[in-house]
Structure formats: C-alpha cells, structure tokens
Backbone bond lengths (Angstrom), bond angles and torsions (degrees), N, CA, C in turn:
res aa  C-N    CA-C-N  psi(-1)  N-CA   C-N-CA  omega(-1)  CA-C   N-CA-C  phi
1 X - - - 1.463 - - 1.523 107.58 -
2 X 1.171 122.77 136.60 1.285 134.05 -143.87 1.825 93.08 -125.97
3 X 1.641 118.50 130.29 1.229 126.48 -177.44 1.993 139.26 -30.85
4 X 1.507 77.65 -46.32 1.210 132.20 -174.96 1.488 107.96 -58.93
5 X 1.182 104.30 -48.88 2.178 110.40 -168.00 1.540 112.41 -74.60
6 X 1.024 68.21 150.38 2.020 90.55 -167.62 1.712 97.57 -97.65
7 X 1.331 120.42 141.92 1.578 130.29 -156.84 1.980 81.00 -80.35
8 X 1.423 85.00 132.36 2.029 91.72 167.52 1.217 126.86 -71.65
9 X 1.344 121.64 132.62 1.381 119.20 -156.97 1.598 104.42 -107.51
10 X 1.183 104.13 153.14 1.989 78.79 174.33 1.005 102.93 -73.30
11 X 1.681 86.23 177.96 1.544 126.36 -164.13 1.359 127.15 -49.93
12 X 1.816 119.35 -44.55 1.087 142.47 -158.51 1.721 93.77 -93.89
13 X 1.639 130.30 -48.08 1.251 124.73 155.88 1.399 124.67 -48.78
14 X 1.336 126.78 -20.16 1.458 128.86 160.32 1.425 119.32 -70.38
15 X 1.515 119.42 -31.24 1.100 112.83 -169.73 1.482 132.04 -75.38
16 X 1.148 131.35 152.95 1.646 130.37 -168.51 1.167 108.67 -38.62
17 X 1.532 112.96 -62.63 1.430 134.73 -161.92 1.975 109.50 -56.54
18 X 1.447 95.46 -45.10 1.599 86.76 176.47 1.484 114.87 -95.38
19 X 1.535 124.11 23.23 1.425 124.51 160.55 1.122 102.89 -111.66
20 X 1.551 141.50 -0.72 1.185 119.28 156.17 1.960 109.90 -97.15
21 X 0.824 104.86 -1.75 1.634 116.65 173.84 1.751 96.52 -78.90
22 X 0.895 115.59 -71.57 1.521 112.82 -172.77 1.576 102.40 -46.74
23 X 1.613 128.69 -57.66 1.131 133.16 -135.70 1.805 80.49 -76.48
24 X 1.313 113.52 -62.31 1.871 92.76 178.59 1.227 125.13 -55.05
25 X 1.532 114.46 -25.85 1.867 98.10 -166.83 1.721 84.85 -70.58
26 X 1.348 135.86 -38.10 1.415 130.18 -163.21 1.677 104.89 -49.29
27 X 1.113 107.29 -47.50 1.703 133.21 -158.03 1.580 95.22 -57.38
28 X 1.720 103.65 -71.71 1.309 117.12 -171.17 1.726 114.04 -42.99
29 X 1.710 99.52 -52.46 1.112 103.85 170.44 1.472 136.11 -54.02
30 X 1.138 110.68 -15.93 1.619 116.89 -154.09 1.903 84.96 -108.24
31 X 1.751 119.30 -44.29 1.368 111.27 163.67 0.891 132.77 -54.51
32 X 1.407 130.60 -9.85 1.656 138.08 -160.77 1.090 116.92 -62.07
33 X 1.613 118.58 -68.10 1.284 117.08 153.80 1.625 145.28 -26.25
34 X 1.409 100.29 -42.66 1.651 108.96 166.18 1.621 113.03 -75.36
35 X 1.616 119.47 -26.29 1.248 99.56 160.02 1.604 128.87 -85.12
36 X 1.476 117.61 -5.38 1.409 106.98 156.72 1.304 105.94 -83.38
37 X 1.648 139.21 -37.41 1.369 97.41 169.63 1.827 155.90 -15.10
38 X 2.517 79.42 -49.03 1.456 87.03 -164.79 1.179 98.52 -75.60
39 X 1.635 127.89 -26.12 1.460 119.95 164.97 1.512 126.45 -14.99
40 X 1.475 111.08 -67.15 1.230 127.26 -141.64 2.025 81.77 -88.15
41 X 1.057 118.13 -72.87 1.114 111.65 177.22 1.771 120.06 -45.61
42 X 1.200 127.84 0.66 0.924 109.99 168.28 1.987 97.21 -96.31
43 X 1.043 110.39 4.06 1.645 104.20 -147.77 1.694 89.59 -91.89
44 X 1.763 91.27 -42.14 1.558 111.07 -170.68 1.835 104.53 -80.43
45 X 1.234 109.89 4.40 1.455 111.18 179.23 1.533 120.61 -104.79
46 X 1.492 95.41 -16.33 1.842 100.16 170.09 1.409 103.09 -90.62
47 X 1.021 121.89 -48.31 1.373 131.34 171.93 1.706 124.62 -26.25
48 X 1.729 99.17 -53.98 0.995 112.82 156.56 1.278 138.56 -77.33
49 X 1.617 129.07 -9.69 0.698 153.96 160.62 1.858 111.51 -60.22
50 X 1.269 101.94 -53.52 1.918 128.58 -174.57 1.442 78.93 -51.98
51 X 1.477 129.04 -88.54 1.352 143.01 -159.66 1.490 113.31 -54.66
52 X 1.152 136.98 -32.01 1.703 146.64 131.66 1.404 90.70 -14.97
53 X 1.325 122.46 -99.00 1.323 118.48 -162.31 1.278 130.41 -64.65
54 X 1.561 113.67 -21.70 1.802 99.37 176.95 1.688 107.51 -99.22
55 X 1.144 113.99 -42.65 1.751 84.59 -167.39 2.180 83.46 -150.48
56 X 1.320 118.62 47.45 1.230 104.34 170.08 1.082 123.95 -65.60
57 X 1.903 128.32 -16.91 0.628 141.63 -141.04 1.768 105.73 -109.54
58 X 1.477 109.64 -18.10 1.207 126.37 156.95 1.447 126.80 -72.07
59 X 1.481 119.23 -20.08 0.896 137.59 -145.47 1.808 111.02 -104.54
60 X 1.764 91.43 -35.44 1.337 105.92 157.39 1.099 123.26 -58.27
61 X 1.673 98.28 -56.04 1.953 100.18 -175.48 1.267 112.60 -47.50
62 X 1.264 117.26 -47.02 1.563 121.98 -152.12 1.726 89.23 -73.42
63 X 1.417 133.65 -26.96 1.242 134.44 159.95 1.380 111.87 -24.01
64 X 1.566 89.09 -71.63 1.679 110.79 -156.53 1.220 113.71 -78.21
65 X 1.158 112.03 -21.77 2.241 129.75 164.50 1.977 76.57 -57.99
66 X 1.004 103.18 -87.50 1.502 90.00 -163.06 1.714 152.04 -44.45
67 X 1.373 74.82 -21.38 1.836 88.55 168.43 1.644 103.79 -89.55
68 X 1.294 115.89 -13.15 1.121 87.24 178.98 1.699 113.48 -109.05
69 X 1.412 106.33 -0.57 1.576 107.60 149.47 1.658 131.14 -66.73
70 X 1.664 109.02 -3.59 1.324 115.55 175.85 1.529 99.70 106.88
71 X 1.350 131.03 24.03 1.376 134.94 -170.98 1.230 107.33 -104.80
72 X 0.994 125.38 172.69 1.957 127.07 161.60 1.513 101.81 -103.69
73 X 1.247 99.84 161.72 2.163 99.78 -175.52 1.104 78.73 -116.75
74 X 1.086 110.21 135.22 1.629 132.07 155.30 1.606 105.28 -122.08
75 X 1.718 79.42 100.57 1.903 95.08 175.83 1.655 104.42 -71.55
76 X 1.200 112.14 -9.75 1.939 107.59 -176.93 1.521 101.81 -68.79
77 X 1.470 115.62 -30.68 1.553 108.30 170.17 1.217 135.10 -40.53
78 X 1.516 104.68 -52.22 1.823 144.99 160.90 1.486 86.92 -15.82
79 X 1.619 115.04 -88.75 1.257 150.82 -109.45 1.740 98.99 -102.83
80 X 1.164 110.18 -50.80 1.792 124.22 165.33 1.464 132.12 -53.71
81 X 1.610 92.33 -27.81 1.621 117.51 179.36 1.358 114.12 -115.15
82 X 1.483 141.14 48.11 1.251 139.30 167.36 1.278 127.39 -41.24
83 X 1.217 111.91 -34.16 1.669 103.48 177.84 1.872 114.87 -105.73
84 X 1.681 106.23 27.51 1.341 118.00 175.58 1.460 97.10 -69.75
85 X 1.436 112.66 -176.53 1.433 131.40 170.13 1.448 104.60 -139.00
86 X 1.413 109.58 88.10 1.486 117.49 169.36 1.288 107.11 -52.61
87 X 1.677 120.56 118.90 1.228 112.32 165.70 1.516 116.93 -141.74
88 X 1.326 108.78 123.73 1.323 113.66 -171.72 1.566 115.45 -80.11
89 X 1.857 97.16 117.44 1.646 107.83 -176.69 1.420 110.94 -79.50
C-alpha cells in the first residue's frame, strides 16, 4: 500500500450522477439563507417604501426634535413601524 492512495469509496459515491447530486443539494443549501435574506429585505423595502410616502417626513422631525432634546434618533423606529402616525407633540 502505497502513501499516496486515497481509501476506495463505493461505487455509487464515485459515480457522476451522485457528485453532481451532492454538489447542488450542498449549493442550494449553503444559498438558502441569502435567499431568505432577499425575502426579508424585500419585505422591509415596501415597508419602507409605504412610510416614504405617507408621513416619513414626520418621522424625521420627530427624529431631529429628539436629538436635539438630548435623545438619540433611531430612524429604525421610522422604518419598523409603517403604519405608526408620527406625530410631533
């Protein structure tokens, strides 16, 4: 037995058909995640989109009222809450 050799695998693991079977289920699997990403970002992109058009613009102010009361703006509020009613008190 010679250093070099690789342990023999069966037959059916040698064959074409089940190394291209493995090599996609690996693929698909390993993409999966990046296609729920685009999910979520598409989900969080109408959303943001919704709030663009009705009152994002309220949504800032009430930001900027707050940072400048000594607050932090957290524009993710904006964006998480689409069907809020930003309203500046």
């Amino acid at each position: 037995m010679n250093g070099g050799s690789l342990v023999r695998l069966p037959k059916i693991i040698r064959s074409q058909s089940f190394r291209r079977l493995a090599i996609t289920s690996l693929l698909v699997l390993g993409l999966s995640p990046f296609f729920q990403l685009g999910q979520f970002a598409k989900a969080e992109s109408s959303s943001f989109v919704k709030i663009k058009n009705r009152n994002w613009g309220k949504c800032l102010n009430l930001q900027s009222n707050a940072t400048q009361n000594g607050g932090l703006p957290n524009v993710w509020d904006c964006v998480s809450h689409p069907d809020q009613e930003w309203k500046i008190e």
